[in-house]
C-alpha positions in Angstrom: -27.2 5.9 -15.3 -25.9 9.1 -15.2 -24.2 11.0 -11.8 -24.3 14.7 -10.8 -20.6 16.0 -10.8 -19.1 19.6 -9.9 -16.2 20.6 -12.2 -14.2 23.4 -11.4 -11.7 25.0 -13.8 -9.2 27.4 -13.9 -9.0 29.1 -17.1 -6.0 30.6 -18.4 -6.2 34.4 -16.9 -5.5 35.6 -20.7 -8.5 34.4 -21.4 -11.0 36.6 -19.0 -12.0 39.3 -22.1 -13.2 36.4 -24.6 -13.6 33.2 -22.7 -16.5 32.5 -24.6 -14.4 30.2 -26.8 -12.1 28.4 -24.1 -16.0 27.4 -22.8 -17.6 26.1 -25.6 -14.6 23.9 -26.2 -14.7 22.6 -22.2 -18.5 22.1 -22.9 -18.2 20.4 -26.0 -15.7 18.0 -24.3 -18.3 17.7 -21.7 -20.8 16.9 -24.0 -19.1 14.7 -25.9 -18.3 12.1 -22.9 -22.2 12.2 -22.7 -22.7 15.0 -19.9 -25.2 18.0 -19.8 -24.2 21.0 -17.7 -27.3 22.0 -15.7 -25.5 25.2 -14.1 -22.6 27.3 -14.4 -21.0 29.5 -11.9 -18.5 32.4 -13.4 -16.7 33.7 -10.3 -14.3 35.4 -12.5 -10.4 36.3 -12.5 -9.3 35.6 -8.7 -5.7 35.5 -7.7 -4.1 32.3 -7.0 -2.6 31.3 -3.5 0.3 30.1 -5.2 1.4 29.7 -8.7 0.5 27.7 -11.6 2.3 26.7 -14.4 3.8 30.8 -14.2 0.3 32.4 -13.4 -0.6 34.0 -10.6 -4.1 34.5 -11.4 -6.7 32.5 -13.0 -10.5 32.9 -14.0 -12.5 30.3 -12.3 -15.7 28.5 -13.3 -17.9 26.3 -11.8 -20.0 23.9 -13.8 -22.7 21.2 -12.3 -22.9 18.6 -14.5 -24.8 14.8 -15.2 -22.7 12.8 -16.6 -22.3 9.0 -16.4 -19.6 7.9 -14.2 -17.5 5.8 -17.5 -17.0 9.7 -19.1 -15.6 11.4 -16.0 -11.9 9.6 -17.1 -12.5 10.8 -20.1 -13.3 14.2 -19.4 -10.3 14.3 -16.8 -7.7 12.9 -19.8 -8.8 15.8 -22.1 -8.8 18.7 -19.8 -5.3 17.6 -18.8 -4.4 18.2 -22.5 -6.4 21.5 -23.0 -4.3 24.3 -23.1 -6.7 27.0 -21.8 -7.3 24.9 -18.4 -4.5 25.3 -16.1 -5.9 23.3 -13.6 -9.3 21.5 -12.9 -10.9 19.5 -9.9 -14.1 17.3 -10.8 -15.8 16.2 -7.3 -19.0 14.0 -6.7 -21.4 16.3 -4.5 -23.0 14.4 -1.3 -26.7 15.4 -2.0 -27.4 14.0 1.2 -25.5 16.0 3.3 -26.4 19.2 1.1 -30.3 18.4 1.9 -29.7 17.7 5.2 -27.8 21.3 5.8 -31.2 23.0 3.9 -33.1 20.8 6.1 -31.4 22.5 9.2 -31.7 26.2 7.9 -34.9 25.7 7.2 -35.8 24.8 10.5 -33.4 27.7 12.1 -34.9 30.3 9.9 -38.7 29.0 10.5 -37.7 28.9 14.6 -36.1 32.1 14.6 -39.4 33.9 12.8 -41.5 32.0 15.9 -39.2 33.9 18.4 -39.4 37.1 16.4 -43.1 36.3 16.3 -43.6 36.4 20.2 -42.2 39.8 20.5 -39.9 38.6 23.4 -36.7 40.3 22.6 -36.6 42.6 25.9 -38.5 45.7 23.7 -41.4 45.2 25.6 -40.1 47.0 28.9 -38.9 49.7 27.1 -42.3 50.2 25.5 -44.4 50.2 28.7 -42.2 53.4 30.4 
């Protein structure tokens, strides 16, 4: 049975001109534990609120993953061995609450369009003089 994971990595800021290689190696370790990254979020070189291992920056990436839950400890134990990650946080998402917080824009943004709909936003005096 496989989970869906978030993994978030801080890549070495050297590495923000070619991190092309630096990735393939984090998805290969990935992909080896038997995950599949379905998405991948680049934010790019950000500075850091505090230092890391002498950096004060760090280009951060975001990978959604499916992976079963036995390879997450293996996945954590070689990323704590890679040299081009300086730091890394893999979290479980709660789906439910994330469909429940769609649910509840959904139904703001459909309720506000109803109100928009009626025309009664006070332009209606200023129309009539």
């Amino acid at each position: 049975m496989t989970n869906q994971y978030e993994i978030a990595v801080l890549y070495h800021p050297d590495l923000e001109v070619d991190l092309s290689k630096a990735e393939d190696r984090v998805t290969k370790i990935i992909n080896d534990n038997g995950g599949k990254i379905t998405a991948t979020d680049n934010w790019g070189k950000r500075k850091l609120n505090y230092n890391i291992k002498g950096n004060e920056h760090a280009v951060y990436v975001f990978y959604t993953v499916e992976m079963p839950g036995e390879g997450v400890m293996k996945v954590e134990s070689t990323l704590n061995i890679t040299d081009e990650v300086i730091r890394f946080l893999i979290t479980k998402p709660d789906l439910a609450a994330i469909a429940k917080a769609e649910a509840a824009k959904q139904l703001k943004a459909e309720q506000a369009a109803k109100r928009g709909d009626r025309g009664d936003d006070g332009d209606k005096e200023e129309s009539e003089e």
